[in-house]
C-alpha positions, 0 to 999 in steps of 0.5 A: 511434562515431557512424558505427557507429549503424544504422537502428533500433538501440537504444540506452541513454543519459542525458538532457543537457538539455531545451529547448522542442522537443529532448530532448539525450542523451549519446553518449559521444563529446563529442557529442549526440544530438537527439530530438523533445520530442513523444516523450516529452509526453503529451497533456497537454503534460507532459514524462516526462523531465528532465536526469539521466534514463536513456532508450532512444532508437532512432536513426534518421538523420544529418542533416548531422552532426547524430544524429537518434534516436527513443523511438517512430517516428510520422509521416514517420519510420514508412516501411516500412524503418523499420517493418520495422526496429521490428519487429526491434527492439521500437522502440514505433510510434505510430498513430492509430485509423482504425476498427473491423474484423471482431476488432479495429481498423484502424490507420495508421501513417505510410502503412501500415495495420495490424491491433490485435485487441481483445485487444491494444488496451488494459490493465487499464482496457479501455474500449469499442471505440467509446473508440479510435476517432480516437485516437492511441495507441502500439504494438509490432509482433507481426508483419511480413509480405509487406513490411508489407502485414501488419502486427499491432500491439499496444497492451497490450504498451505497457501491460504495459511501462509498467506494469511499469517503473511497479511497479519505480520502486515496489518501490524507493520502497516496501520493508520497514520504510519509514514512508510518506504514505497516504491512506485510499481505502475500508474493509472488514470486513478493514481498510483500503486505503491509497493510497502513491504511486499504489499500493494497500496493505492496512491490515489491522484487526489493525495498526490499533492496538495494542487489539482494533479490531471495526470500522476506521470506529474508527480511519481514516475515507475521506480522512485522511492517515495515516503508514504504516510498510511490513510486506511486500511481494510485488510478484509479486503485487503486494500490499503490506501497512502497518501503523499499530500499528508506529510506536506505542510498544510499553507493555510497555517500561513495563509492570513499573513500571506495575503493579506486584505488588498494583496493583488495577485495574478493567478491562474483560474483552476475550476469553474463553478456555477457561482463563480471562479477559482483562482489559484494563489499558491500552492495548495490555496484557491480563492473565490471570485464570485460571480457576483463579482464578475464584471458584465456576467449575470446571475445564472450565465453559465461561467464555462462558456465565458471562462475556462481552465487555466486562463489568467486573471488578477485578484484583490484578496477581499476577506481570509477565512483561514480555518474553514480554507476560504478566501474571497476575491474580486477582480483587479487590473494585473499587477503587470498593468498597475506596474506599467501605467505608473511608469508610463506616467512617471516618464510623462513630465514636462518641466516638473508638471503632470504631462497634459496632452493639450498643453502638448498640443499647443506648444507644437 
């Protein structure tokens, strides 16, 4: 099996072991194959791979016995052969930046020159082109020609693939229904934008909480940590939508030995509609006064201008409807006032009877 291994050929394999300056992966013939640490350590000396993880690797010599491969072709590896070779096969190529040319960059790759253009170097966080200039970076070849006297590379291709394994690893980690860490990076009129994992998702303000939110600076500040449960996801157009609402108790489960029928509250109107008012009873729990209801309003008054937002009023709980979320209400004196009229007329006794204004009257 190792023989049949040809210059350039890709090939999909498991890491085995990570020492100082080797990468070991399996060949599947109770051998390994040796690749340069270095092709997989970014420029802060972190290594992108550990002992289980799944790597294409290109081979790329049989040095006495030993199987050489590669994860990108850079150095005394980029001889023409080879280019040509990473060409056919995609096999990504590093390069350092050597200037800026008439539509894009000069680069060197081993002893070959190549060409970038602008549009190539480069994804999502383009910089400008005086930022490329002397670094090293890595590409694909696009084009091949005259025995690599022409050479067009492309660093975005690079970009584009690394992000796209990027947003695969995400789509496995964030899915439907999973409960997640965020951190809330900026708020807006809309609600919030969550960072999980290194993506950016929606709070939208109506799974904030289970009460009407006007304004997220309610609820979430920039910086908390909160835990999000995962709503929808749509990775082709890479948007992701969380909600806090979702992991909070629903009241309605509670709501029939909560209230009661003949339960008096006094709540605050919520919202007004053309067929009543809504009074909230509790959190997340609005019921209906309908406007039949309503003392001295006719059919078809327009409720907004007789009620409004935020203004008190005291119910009686007419009927519960737990399962289809519905209360029903009629209006009542507030529980303050029943409260006050029943201590009024306690404190009203004369000798043992019921206070009479007249029978006060007369005694003077």
């Amino acid at each position: 099996m190792i023989n049949r291994f040809e210059v350039g050929q890709p090939f999909e394999t498991t890491v085995v072991a990570v020492t100082n300056d080797t990468v070991f992966i399996d060949l599947s013939a109770k051998s390994e194959g040796l690749v340069d640490k270095a092709d997989f350590t970014d420029a802060d000396g972190n290594c992108s791979v550990k002992e289980g993880d799944k790597v294409t690797v290109y081979f790329t010599a049989d040095v006495r016995g030993e199987m050489h491969f590669t994860a990108k072709l850079a150095g005394q590896k980029a001889d023409t052969s080879m280019l040509e070779n990473a060409f056919k096969n995609q096999i990504p190529v590093e390069g350092s930046v050597q200037g800026e040319i008439k539509g894009g960059f000069e680069v060197k790759i081993g002893s070959s020159r190549a060409f970038c253009p602008y549009s190539q170097m480069g994804f999502k966080d383009k910089k400008e082109p005086a930022y490329y200039i002397g670094r090293t970076m890595t590409f694909v070849i696009t084009e091949f020609k005259n025995e690599g006297k022409n050479i067009i590379v492309s660093n975005r291709k690079i970009g584009e693939s690394e992000y796209a394994n990027k947003l695969g690893s995400l789509a496995n980690q964030i899915t439907e229904g999973a409960v997640l860490e965020g951190t809330v990076e900026s708020l807006e009129k809309f609600g919030a934008f969550v960072n999980v994992l290194g993506f950016k998702t929606l709070l939208p303000i109506s799974e904030m909480s289970l009460d009407r939110v006007n304004d997220p600076a309610d609820v979430v500040a920039v910086g908390d940590k909160i835990t999000v449960k995962v709503l929808k996801t749509d990775w082709k157009n890479e948007r992701v939508s969380v909600s806090l609402k979702a992991l909070i108790a629903d009241p309605w489960e509670n709501a029939e030995d909560q209230f009661p029928l003949g339960t008096k509250i006094d709540g605050k109107i919520v919202r007004i509609a053309d067929f009543g008012v809504f009074v909230n009873l509790a959190s997340g729990i609005d019921g209906l006064v309908h406007i039949s209801e309503l003392e001295g309003v006719k059919a078809g008054t327009n409720l907004k201008k007789v009620y409004s937002v935020g203004q008190n009023m005291s119910v009686v709980v007419e009927k519960v409807d737990a399962a289809a979320k519905r209360i029903s209400l009629k209006p009542a004196q507030s529980a303050e006032q029943d409260t006050t009229a029943a201590s009024y007329l306690s404190s009203q006794k004369d000798d043992g009877e019921t206070y009479n204004p007249f029978a006060a009257f007369f005694k003077k």
